[in-house]
N, C-alpha and C positions, 0 to 999 in steps of 0.2 A: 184555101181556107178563107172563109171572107170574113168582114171587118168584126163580127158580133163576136166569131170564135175567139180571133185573137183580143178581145178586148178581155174577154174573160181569161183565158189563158193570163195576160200579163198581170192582172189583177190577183189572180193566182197565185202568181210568180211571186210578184211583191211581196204581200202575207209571208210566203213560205219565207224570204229572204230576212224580212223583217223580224221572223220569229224566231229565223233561227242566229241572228246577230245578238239576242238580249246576253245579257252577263246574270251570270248566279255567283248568289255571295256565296263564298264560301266560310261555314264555319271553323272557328278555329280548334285543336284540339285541346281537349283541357291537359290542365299539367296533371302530369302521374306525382300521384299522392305515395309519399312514400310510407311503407308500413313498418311501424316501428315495433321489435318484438316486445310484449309486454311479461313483465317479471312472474314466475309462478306463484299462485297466490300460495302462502302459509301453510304448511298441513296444521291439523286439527289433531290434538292428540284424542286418540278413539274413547276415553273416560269424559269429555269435556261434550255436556249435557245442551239439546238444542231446545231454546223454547221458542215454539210459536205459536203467536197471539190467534188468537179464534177470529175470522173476521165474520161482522155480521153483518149480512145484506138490507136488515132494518136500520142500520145506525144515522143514515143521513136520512131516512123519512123521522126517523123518532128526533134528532136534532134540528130538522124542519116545522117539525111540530112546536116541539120545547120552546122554539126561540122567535115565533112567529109572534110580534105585537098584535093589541088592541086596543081600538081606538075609543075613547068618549066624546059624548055630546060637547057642547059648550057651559061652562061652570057645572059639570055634575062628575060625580064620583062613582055611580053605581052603572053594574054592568048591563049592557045591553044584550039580546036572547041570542046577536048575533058573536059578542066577546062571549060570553057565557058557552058559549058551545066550544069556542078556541081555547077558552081555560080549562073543560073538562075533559078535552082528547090531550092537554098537557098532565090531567091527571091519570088519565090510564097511562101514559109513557110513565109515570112517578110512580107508578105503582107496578110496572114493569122492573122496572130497575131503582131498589130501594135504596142504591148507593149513592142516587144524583141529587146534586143541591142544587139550588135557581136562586140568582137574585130577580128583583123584580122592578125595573126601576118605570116611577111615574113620573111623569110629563106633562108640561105644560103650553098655550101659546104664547105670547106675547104680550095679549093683553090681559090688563089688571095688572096691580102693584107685584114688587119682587116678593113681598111677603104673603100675598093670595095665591100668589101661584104656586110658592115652594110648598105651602100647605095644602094646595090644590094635590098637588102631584105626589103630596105625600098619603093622601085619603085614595089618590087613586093607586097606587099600590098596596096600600095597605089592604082595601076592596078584594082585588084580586087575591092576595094569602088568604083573607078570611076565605072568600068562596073555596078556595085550595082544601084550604082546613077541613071547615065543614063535609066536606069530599069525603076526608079520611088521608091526607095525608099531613103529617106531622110537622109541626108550625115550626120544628129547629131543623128543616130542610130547605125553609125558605126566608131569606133577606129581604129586605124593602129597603129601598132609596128614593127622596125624590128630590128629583134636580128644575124644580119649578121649568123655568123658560131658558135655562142657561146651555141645554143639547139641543138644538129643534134640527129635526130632518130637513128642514126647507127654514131657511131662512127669509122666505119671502113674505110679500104681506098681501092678504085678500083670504077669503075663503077655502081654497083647498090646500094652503100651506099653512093656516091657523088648523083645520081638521086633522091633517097629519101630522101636526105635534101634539096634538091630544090626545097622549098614546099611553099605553103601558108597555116596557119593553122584556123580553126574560133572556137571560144568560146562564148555561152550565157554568158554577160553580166549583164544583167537587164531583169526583165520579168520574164514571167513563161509559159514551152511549156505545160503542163500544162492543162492551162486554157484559152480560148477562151476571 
């Protein structure tokens, strides 16, 4: 054999020896969990009446809907075409289910006095019920609050945290989206 063979050969060799010295972890086995028998549930005596509730596969879009703010300009109270659209897709849901009630609370940012703003936030929800109204949905279905500058989503200061508390917010009241 001359010297090229054996050099590969032992180089070979090595590898093999090396490869096959490594150690493998071994995992360890998990503890047997013991099963513990569980008590037979209650019989039912066969007179004793089962109700269940209808689930509706609308109820989180129509509560997505409901409860989606909108936002106004700076110092104005009237709705813009783009709130104006989010108020009246909250009116087709109110008029799906004529058992729901909405507060409506307005909002204000920061700046101006406490007293501009509480009345600020008070005209912008009140806004929002009249257009409701007007719609055709019934002004003793809807609340208004306005908590001037005292909730803001962003407490920070500059322009797009003064924009997002210039809002109107709505909340299910009464009702159930629910149920039809």
């Amino acid at each position: 054999m001359d010297y090229s063979h054996r050099l590969i050969v032992a180089v070979v060799g090595i590898g093999l020896l090396t490869s096959a010295c490594g150690s493998k972890e071994v995992a360890e086995a998990p503890e047997p969990v013991s099963e513990t028998p569980m008590p037979p549930a209650p019989a039912m005596p066969a007179s004793t009446p089962v109700v269940v509730e209808r689930l509706d596969p609308d109820a989180d879009a129509w509560r997505m809907t409901l409860e989606k703010q909108i936002n106004f300009d700076l110092d104005r109270a009237d709705l813009s075409p783009e709130a104006r659209a989010i108020v009246a897709a909250k009116v087709g849901v109110l008029r799906s289910l004529p058992g729901l009630t909405l507060r409506i609370d307005g909002h204000a940012d920061q700046r101006g006095s406490d007293e501009y703003n509480l009345a600020l936030s008070n005209r912008r929800a009140a806004e929002a019920k009249r257009f409701m109204v007007q719609q055709g949905i019934d002004a003793g279905r809807l609340e208004t609050v306005g908590y001037g500058e005292e909730r803001p989503l962003d407490p920070g200061n500059g322009e797009n945290a003064w924009a997002m508390n210039r809002r109107a917010g709505f909340q299910v009241t009464g009702g159930s989206v629910s149920q039809r």
